[in-house]
Structures are given as C-alpha cells and as structure tokens.
C-alpha positions in Angstrom: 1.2 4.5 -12.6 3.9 3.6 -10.8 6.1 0.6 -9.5 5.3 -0.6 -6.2 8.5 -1.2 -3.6 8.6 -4.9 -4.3 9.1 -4.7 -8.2 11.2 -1.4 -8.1 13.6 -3.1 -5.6 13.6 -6.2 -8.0 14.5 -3.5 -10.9 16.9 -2.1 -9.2 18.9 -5.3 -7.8 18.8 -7.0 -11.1 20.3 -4.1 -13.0 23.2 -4.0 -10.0 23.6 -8.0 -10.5 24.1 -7.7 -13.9 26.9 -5.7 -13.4 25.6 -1.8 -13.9 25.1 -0.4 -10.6 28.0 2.0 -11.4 26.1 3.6 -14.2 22.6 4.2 -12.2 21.8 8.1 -11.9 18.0 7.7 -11.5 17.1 8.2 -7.7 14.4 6.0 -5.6 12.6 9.0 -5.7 11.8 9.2 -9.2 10.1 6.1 -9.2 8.0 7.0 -6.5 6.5 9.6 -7.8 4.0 10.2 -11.1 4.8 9.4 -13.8 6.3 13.0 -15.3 5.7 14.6 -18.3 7.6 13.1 -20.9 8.9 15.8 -22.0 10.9 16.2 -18.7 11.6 12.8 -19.1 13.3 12.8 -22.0 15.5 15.7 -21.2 16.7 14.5 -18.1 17.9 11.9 -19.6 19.4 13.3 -22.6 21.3 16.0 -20.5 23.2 13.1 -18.6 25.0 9.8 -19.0 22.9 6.6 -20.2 21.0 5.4 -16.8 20.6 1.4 -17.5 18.1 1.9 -14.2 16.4 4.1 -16.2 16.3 2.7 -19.9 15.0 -0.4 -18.0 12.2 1.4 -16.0 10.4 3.6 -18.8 11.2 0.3 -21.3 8.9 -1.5 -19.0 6.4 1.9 -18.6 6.3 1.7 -21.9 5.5 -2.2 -22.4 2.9 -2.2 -19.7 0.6 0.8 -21.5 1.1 -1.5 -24.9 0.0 -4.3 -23.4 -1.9 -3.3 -20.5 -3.4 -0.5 -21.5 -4.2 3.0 -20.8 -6.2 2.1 -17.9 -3.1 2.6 -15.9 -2.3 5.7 -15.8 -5.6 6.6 -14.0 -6.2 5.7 -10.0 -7.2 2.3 -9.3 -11.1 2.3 -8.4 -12.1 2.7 -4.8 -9.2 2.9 -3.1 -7.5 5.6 -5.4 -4.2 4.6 -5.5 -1.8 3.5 -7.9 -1.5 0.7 -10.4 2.1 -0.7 -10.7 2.5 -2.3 -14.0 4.5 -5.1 -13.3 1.7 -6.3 -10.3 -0.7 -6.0 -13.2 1.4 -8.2 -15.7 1.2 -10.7 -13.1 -2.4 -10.9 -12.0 -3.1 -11.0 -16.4 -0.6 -13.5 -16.5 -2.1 -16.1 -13.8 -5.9 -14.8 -15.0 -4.9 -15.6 -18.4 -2.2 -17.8 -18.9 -2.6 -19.5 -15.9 1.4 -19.0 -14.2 3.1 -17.1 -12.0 5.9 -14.8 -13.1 5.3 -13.2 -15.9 6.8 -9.9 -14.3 9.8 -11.7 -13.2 10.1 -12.8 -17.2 9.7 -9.5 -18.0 11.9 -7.6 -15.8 15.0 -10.6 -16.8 14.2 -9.6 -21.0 14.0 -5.9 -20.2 17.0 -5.9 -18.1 19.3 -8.6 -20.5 18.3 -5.8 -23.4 19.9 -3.1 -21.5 23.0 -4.4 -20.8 23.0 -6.1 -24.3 23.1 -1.9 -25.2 25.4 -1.3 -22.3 27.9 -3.8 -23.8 27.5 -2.5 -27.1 27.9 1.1 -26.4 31.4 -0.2 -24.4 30.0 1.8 -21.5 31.1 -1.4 -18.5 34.0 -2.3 -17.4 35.6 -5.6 -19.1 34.9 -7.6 -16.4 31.1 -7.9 -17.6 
C-alpha cells in the first residue's frame, strides 16, 4: 500500500496551504516506497521533530486499513501493483454512497486535525 502521485501531491500541498510546510521532514521518497516496518516508523519519527506531512500520512494509513481493510497491503490482482488508499476510498465512496470525493473529505479532516495539534503544541508561527 501506498499513495499514488496524485493523492500524495494533494497531501502534500494541503499541509503547505495550511501553513506547515516549514515543519515537513518526511521526503517524497518515503511515500513511494512500502509501507516499512512500523517499528522503523515509529522511531524515525520519535528521533526527530513532529512531521505534520507525516502525522497526516500514516493517520490516513491507518484509517484506510480500518475501513478498507487488510486487503491493502497485498498487490492488487493481475497487474501486481499497489493499492493507494485514498483511490480506494474513492471508488467505495461512489460504489457505495454514490459521490465523488470522499478522499478529498478525508484528506481536509486528516489534515484540519494536524494542524489543530500543530496549534496546540505552539509549534507555527503566529501568523497561522
């Protein structure tokens, strides 16, 4: 499982246009690749400063595999690639619900809790 170009560029311009591009660490890279051992995860983040790019990326791992299921963190039949759980939030949110952008909704709540936390934790500038 991993997010395609179109949502992780989404991600990653929503958290800069809500005003915490100065406190992304996490590299394209990272995104790209599998999904690591937790494990890892968690001390890479631990051993640096709060990543807002990041808290919002494994928030929304970690709300796909709830809702989704664990079906995505294996290949996608046939073709063997990757599922990217925000694509797959919005083909079960037109299947089932009948309307488009339910990714979008979930990448505005996921990214509104982060800088909620951001602005809590004093960690931006005044200005936001």
């Amino acid at each position: 499982m991993k997010f395609c170009p179109l949502h992780w560029n989404a991600l990653r311009e929503m958290v800069i246009a809500k005003g915490m591009g100065d406190l992304i660490r996490m590299h394209d890279t990272i995104a790209a690749i599998d999904v690591p051992k937790p494990s890892v995860v968690v001390e890479e983040l631990l051993s640096q400063d709060y990543d807002p790019l990041a808290g919002a990326y494994w928030a929304l791992m970690a709300q796909a595999l709830h809702f989704g299921g664990d079906y995505l963190l294996f290949s996608k039949p046939g073709d063997g690639g990757f599922y990217c759980p925000l694509c797959e939030v919005e083909i079960q949110g037109l299947e089932q619900e009948n309307k488009a952008g339910l990714a979008q909704n979930w990448l505005e709540g996921c990214t509104d809790s982060v800088l909620v936390y951001c602005r809590e934790n004093n960690l931006l500038s005044k200005a936001h």
